[in-house]
C-alpha positions as CSV (number, residue, x, y, z in Angstrom):
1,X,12.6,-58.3,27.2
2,X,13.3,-61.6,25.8
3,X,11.2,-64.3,26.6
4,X,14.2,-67.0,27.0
5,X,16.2,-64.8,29.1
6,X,14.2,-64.9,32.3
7,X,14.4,-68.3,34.2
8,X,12.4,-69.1,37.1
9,X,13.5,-69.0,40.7
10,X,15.3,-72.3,41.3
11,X,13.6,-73.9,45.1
12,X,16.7,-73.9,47.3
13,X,18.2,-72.8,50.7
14,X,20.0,-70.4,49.5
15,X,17.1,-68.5,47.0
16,X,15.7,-65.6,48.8
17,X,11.7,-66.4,49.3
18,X,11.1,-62.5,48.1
19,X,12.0,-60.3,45.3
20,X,12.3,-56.4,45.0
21,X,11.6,-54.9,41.9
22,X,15.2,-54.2,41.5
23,X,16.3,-57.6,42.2
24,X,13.3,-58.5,39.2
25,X,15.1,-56.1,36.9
26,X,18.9,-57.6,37.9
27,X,18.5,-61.5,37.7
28,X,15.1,-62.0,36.0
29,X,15.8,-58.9,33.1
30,X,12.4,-57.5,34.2
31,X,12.3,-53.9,33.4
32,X,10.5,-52.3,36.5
33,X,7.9,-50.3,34.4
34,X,6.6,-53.7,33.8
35,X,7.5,-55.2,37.1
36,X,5.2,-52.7,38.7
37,X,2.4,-53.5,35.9
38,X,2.6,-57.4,37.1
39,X,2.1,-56.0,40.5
40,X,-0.5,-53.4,40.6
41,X,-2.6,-55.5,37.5
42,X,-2.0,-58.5,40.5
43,X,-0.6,-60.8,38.1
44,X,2.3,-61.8,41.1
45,X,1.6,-61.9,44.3
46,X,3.1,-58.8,46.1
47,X,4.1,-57.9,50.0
48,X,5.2,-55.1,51.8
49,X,8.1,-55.5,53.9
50,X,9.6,-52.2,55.5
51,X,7.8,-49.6,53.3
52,X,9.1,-51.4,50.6
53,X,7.2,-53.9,47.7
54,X,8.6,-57.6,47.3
55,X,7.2,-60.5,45.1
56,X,7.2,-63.8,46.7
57,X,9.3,-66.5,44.8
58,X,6.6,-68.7,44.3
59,X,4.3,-66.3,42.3
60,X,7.3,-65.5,40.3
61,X,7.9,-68.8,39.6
62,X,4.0,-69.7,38.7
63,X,3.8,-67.0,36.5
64,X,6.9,-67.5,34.6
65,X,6.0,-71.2,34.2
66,X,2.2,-70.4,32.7
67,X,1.8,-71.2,28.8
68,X,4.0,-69.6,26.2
69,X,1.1,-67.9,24.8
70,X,-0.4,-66.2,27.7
71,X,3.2,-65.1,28.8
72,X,3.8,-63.6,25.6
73,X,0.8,-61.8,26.0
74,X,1.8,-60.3,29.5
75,X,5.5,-59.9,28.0
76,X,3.8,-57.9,24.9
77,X,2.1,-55.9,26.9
78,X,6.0,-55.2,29.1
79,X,7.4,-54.1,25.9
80,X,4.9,-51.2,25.1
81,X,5.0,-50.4,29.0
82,X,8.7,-49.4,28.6
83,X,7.2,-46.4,26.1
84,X,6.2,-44.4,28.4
85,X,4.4,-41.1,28.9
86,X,8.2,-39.4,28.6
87,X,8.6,-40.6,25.1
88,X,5.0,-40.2,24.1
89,X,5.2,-36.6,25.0
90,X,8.5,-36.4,23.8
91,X,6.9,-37.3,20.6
92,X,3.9,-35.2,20.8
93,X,6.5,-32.2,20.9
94,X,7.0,-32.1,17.0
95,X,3.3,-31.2,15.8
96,X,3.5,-29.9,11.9
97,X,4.0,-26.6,13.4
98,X,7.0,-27.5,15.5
99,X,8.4,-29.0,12.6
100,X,7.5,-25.8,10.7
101,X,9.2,-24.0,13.2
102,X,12.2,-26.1,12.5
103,X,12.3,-26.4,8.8
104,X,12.1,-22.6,8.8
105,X,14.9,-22.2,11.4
106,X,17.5,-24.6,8.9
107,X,16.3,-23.1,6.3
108,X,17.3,-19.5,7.3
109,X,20.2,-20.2,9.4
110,X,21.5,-23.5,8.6
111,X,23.6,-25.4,11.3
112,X,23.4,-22.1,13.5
113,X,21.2,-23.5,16.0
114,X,21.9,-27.2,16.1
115,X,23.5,-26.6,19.5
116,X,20.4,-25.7,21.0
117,X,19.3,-29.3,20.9
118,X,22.5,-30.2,22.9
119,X,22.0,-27.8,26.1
120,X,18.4,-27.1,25.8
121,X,18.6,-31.1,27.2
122,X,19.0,-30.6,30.7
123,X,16.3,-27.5,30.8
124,X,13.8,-29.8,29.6
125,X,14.1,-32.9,31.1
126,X,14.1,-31.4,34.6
127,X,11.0,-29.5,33.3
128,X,9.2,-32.5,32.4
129,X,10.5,-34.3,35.5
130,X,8.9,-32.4,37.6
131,X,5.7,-32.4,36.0
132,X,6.0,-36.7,36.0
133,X,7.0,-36.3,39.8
134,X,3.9,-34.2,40.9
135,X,1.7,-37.1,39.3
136,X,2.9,-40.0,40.1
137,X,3.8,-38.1,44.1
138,X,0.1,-36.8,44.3
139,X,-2.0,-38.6,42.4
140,X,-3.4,-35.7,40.4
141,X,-2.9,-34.0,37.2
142,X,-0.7,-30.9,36.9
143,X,-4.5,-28.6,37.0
144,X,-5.6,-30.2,40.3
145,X,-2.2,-29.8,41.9
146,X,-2.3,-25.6,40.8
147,X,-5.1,-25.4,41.9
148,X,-4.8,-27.3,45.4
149,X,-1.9,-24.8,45.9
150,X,-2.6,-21.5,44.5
151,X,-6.6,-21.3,43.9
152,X,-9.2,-21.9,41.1
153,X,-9.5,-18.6,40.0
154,X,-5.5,-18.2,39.7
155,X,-5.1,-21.1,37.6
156,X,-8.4,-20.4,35.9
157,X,-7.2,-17.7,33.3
158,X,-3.5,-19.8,32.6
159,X,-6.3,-22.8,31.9
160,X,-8.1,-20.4,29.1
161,X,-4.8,-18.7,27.6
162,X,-3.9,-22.7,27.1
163,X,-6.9,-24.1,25.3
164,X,-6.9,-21.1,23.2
165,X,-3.6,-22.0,22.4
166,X,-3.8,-25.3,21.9
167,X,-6.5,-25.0,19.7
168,X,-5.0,-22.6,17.1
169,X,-2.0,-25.0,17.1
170,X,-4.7,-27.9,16.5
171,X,-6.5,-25.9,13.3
172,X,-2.7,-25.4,12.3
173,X,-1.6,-28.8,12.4
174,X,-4.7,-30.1,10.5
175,X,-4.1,-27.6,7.7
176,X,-0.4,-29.2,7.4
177,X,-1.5,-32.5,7.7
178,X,-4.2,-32.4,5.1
179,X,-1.6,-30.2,2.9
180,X,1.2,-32.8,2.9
181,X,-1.6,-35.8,2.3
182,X,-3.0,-33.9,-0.8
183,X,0.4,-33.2,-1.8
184,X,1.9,-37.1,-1.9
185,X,-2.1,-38.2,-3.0
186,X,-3.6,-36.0,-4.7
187,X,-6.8,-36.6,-2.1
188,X,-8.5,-33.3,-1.2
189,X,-7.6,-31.0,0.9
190,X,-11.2,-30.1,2.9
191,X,-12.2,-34.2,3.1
192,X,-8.2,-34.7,4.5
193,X,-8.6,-32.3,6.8
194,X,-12.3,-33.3,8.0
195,X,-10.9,-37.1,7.6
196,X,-8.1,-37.0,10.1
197,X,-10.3,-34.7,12.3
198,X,-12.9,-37.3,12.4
199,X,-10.3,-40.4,12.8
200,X,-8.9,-38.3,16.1
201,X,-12.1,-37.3,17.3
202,X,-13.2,-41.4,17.0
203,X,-9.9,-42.5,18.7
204,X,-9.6,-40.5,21.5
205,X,-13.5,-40.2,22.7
206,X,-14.3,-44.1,22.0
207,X,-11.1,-46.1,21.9
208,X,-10.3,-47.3,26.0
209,X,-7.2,-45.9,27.0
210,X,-5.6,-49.2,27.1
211,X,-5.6,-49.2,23.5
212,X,-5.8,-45.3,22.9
213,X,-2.3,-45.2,24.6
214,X,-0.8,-48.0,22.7
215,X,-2.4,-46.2,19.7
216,X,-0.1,-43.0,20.6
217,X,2.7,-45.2,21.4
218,X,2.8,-46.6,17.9
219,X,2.8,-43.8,16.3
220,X,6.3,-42.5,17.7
221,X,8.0,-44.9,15.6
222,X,6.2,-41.8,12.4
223,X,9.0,-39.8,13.7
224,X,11.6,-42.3,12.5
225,X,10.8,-40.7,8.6
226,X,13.0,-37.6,10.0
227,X,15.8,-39.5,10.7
228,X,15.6,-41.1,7.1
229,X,15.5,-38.5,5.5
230,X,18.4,-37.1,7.6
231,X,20.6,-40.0,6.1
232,X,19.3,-40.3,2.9
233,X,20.6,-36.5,2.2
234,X,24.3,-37.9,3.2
235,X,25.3,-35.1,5.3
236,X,28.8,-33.6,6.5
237,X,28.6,-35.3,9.6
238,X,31.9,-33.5,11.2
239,X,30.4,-30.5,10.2
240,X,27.2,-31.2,11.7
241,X,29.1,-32.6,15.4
242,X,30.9,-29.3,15.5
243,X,28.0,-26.9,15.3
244,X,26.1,-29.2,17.9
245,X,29.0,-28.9,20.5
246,X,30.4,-25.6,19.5
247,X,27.5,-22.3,19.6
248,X,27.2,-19.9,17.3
249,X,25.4,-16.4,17.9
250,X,24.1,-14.0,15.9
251,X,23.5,-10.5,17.3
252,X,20.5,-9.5,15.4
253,X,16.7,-9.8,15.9
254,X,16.0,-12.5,13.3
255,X,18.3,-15.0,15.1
256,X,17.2,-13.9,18.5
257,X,13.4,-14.5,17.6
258,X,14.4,-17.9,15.9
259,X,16.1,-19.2,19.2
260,X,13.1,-18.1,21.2
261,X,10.9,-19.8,18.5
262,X,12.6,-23.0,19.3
263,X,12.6,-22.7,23.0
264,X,9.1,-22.2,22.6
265,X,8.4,-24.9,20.6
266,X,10.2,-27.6,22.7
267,X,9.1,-26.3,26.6
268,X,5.5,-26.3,25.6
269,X,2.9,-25.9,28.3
270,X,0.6,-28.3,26.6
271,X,3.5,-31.0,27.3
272,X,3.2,-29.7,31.0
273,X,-0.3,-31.3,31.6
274,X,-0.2,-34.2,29.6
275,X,2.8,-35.4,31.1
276,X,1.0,-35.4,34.8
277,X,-2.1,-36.8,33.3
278,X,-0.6,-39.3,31.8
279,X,1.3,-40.5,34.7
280,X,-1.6,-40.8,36.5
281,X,-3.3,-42.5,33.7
282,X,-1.2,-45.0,34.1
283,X,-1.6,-45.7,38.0
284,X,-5.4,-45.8,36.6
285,X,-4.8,-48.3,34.2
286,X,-2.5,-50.7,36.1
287,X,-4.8,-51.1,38.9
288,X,-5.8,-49.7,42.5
289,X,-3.5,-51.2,45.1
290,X,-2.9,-47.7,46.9
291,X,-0.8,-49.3,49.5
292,X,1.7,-51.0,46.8
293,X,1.4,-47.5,45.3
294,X,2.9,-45.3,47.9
295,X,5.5,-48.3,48.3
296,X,6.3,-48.2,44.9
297,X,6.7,-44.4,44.4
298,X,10.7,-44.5,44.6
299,X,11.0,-47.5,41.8
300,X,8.1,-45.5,39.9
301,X,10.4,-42.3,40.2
302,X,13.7,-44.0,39.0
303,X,12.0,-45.4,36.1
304,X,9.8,-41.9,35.6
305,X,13.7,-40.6,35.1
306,X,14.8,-42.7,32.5
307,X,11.4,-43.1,30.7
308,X,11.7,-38.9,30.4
309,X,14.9,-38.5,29.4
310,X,14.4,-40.8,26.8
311,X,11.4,-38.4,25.7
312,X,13.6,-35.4,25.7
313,X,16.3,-37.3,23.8
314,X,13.8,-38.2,21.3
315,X,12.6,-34.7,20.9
316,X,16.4,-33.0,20.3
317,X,17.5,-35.9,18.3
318,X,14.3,-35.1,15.9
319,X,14.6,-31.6,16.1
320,X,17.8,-31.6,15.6
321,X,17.4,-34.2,12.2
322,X,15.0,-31.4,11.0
323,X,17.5,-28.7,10.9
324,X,20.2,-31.3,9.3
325,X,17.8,-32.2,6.3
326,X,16.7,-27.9,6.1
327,X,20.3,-27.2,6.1
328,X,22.0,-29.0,3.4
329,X,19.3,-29.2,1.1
330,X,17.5,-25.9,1.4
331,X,20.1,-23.5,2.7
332,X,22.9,-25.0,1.1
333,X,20.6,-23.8,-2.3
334,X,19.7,-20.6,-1.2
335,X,16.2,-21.6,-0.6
336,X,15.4,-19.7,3.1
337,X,11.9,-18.8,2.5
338,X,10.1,-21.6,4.3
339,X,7.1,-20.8,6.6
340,X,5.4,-23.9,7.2
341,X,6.6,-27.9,7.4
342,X,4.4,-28.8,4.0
343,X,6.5,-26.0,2.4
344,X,9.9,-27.5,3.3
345,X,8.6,-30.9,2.2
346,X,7.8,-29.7,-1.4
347,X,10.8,-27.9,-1.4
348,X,13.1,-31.0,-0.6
349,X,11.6,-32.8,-4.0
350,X,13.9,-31.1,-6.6
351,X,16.8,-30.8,-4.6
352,X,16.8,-34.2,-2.5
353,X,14.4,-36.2,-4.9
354,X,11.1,-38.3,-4.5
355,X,11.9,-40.5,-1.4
356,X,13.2,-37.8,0.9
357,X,10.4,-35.9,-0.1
358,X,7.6,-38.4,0.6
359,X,9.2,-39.8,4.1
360,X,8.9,-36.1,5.0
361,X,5.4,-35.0,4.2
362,X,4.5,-38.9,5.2
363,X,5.9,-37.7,8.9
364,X,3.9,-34.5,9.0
365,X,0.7,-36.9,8.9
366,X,2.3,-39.3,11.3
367,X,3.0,-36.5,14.2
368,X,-0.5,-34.6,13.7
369,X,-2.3,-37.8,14.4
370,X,-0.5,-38.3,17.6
371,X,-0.1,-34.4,18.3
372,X,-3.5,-33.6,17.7
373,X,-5.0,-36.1,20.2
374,X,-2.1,-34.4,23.0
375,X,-3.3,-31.1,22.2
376,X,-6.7,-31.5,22.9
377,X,-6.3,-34.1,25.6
378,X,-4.3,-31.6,27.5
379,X,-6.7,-29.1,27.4
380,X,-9.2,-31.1,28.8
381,X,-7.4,-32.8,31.6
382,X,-6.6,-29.0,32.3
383,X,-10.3,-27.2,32.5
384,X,-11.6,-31.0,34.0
385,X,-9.4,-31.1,37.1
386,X,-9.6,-27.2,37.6
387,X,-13.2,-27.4,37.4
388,X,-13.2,-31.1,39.4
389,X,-15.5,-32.5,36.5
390,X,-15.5,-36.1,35.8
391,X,-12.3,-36.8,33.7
392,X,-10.0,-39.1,32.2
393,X,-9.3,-41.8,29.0
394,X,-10.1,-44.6,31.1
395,X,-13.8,-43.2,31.5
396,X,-16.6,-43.7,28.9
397,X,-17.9,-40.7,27.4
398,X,-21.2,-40.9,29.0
399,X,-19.3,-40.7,32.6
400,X,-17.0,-38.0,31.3
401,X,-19.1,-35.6,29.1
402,X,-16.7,-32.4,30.1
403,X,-14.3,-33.6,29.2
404,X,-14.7,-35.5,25.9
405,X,-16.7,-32.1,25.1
406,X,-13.5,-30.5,25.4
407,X,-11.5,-32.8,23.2
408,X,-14.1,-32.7,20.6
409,X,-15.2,-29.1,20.3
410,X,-11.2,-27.8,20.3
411,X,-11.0,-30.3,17.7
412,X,-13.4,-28.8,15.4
413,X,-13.0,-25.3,16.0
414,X,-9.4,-26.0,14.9
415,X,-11.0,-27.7,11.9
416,X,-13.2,-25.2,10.8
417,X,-10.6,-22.4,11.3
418,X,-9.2,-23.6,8.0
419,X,-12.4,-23.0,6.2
420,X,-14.2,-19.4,7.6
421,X,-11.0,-17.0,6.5
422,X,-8.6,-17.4,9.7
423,X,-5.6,-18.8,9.0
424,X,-4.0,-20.8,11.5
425,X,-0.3,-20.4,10.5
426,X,-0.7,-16.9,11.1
427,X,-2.7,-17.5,14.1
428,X,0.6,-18.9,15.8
429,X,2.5,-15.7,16.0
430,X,-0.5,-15.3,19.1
431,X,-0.4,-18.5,19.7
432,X,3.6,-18.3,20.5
433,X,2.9,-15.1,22.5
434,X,0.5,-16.6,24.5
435,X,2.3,-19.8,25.1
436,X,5.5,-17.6,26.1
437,X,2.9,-15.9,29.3
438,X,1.7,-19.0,29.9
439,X,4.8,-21.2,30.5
440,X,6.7,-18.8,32.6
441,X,4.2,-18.4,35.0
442,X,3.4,-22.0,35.2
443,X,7.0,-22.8,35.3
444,X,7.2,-20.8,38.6
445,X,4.4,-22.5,39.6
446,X,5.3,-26.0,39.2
447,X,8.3,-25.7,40.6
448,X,7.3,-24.3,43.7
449,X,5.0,-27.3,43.9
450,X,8.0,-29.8,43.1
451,X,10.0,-28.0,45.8
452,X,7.2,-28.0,48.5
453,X,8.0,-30.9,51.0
454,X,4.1,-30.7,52.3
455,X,2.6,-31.4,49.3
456,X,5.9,-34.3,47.4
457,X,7.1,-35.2,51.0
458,X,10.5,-37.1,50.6
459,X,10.0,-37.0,47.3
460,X,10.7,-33.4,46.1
461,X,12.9,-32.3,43.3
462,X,16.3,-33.4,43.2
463,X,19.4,-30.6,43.6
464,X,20.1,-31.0,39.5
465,X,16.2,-30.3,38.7
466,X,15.9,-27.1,40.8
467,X,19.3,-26.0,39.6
468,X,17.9,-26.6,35.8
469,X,14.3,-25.4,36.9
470,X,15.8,-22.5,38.0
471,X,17.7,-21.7,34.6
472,X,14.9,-22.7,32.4
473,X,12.6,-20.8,33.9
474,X,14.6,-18.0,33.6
475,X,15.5,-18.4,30.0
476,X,11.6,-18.8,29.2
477,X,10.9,-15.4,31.2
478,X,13.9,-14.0,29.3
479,X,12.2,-15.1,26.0
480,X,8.8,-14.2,26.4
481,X,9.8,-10.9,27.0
482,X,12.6,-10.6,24.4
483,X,10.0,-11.8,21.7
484,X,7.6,-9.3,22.7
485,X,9.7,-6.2,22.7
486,X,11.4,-7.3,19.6
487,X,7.8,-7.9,18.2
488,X,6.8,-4.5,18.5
489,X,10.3,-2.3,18.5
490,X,11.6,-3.9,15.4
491,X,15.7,-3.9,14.8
């Protein structure tokens, strides 16, 4: 939002005394994310009229008139409100392991799967719609609305499955960090690893969420090295459009377990809770006004919409940058023997040279410090709501010992599962497994909530996101069970 583009509401017969928040976004360029942050944080004055929320001209007007200074600080704080929890878990999606998972798919097949990113789209966003609906509609996290609808002790043992989960993929995606720092440093590898485990263990118990979130939302731009490096290799970019738009299948079990390792990778359950939490973190952090709130809900949902389809954009357009880079360096030489994302970044160095090779590993570092932090955060927002313990990143830790204890201890069994013999890349063949159970039960689950008109009332899922619900739950049943039998039948 540009400062010089939003005039004040001229004093006439003919201005309207009130303002809607789409009426703030239409003639004043006032994106409604941080319309409804001037609103809630009572920095305008705000009336309901007909169920709906207006702005009076006159507090418009004062607050666009105050000093440049403190209007750049509100208009600062508009311009990391439009990154949203969509785009930060969006982000969060390509821990070192998912880009493992991705730099060992272009590595063995090439372009082959770049068309996943293309319709996998849909399946997600309506996913993670529905997860950003049942926060912002109830007012709870993804674990209190399971278990307001189907029972503590059902949820209970999807809650375990997850942390375990999640905490393997931590231990995992410190390894790769601390790998790829040693390998552009030459810092070692056990103070890395207890470095960055210390630096996200600081940040996430002690930091206020105000700046913890603006912390996360900084590091998206880390994500930008893939895209780099994407260019920098100078792909065939007709090539690369007709794989996207045109599938290819292989009927054979390695392909069939590397599109079910993508599909696991990028419908993650972890995503599934921190997406509601952090929708409701930010009702938390933009004030109290529960009247505005439930007046709001239909502007909060449009902009919900965009703010996670932007996310799940992000996400493909990464993922599917990954591949690109994987593909005409590595396969294109015959290199296919890539297991983890430090690997593939060693691997570009004598085929792509220095610079693509240090954005790369640079990246892995960037995405575990804000994947880490979503991992373990998501865990606890999970066992704290199910277990209706104090919890939240706007809470001190000596209000909120849960679930900081949550957050911290995940963090350092991950840590230390580096160092007693376990190794945490292996670990995530159980870890994919278990995530595979857990999302296609908790799909089912959460769309029955986003489809139940007692618990969202007007506001339940829209015809496209149960027709896309429907499929992508499906396709993860179809998965989970696919990977298992071909697990343990072989070709």
């Amino acid at each position: 939002m540009n400062q010089t583009e939003i005039k004040a509401p001229q004093e006439n017969k003919n201005s309207p005394k009130l303002y809607s928040l789409t009426q703030l976004e239409k003639e004043f360029k006032i994106p409604l994310r941080y319309a409804r942050h001037l609103v809630m944080a009572r920095h305008v004055e705000s009336v309901l009229k007909d169920g709906r929320v207006y702005v009076t001209a006159e507090s418009l007007k004062n607050f666009l008139s105050k000093p440049k200074q403190e209007r750049e600080e509100h208009h600062h704080k508009g311009l990391m409100k439009r990154i949203g929890p969509g785009i930060i878990t969006g982000a969060a999606d390509h821990d070192p392991s998912g880009i493992g998972t991705y730099s060992t798919v272009g590595a063995q097949f090439g372009l082959a799967l770049t068309w996943l990113a293309l319709y996998l789209l849909p399946l997600m966003t309506a996913v993670q719609e529905t997860c950003a609906r049942i926060g912002i509609v109830t007012g709870k996290g993804l674990s209190g609305a399971l278990r307001k609808k189907f029972g503590r002790n059902t949820v209970f043992v999807l809650i375990l499955l997850l942390i375990i989960a999640n905490t393997i993929n931590i231990g995992a995606d410190l390894g790769g960090m601390a790998a790829s720092f040693q390998m552009i440093t030459g810092i070692n590898y056990v103070f890395s690893a207890v470095f960055f485990a210390a630096v996200i263990i600081f940040s996430t118990v002690y930091l206020s969420y105000h700046t913890f979130a603006k912390y996360l939302k900084w590091l998206v731009l880390s994500l930008l090295a893939y895209i780099i490096t994407g260019f920098i290799i100078k792909p065939d970019w007709l090539q690369v459009a007709r794989s996207i738009v045109i599938p290819k299948v292989q009927f054979n079990k390695s392909f069939l377990m590397a599109n079910i390792a993508i599909i696991g990778t990028t419908i993650s359950p972890y995503l599934f809770f921190w997406q509601s939490s952090q929708e409701v973190e930010e009702e938390r952090d933009d004030g109290t006004l529960s009247d505005r709130h439930s007046a709001i809900i239909k502007e909060e949902l449009h902009e919900m919409r965009k703010d996670v389809f932007s996310g799940m954009s992000l996400t493909n357009i990464i993922f599917l940058f990954i591949i690109i880079t994987t593909a005409f360096v590595l396969f294109a030489h015959g290199v296919t023997n890539i297991q983890t994302a430090e690997q593939a970044a060693s691997a570009l160095k004598p085929l792509a040279g220095n610079l693509a090779y240090f954005i790369f590993a640079i990246g892995i570092v960037g995405t575990g410090m804000l994947a880490i932090p979503v991992l373990a955060g998501a865990s606890a927002y999970a066992i704290a709501e199910l277990m209706k313990w104090h919890e939240g990143l706007n809470l001190k830790y000596k209000k909120a010992h849960g679930f900081y204890g949550i957050i911290i201890v995940s963090t350092l069994i991950g840590l230390a599962m580096n160092f007693v013999g376990i190794n945490p890349i292996s670990a995530l063949y159980w870890t994919a497994v278990i995530n595979g159970i857990i999302a296609s039960v908790l799909l089912i689950f959460i769309f029955k909530i986003g489809n139940d008109r007692k618990i969202m009332g007007a506001h339940t899922n829209p015809g496209w996101v149960k027709i896309f619900g429907f499929i992508a739950t499906a396709l993860m049943i179809a998965s989970s069970a696919a990977f298992i039998i071909a697990s343990f039948v072989g070709k």
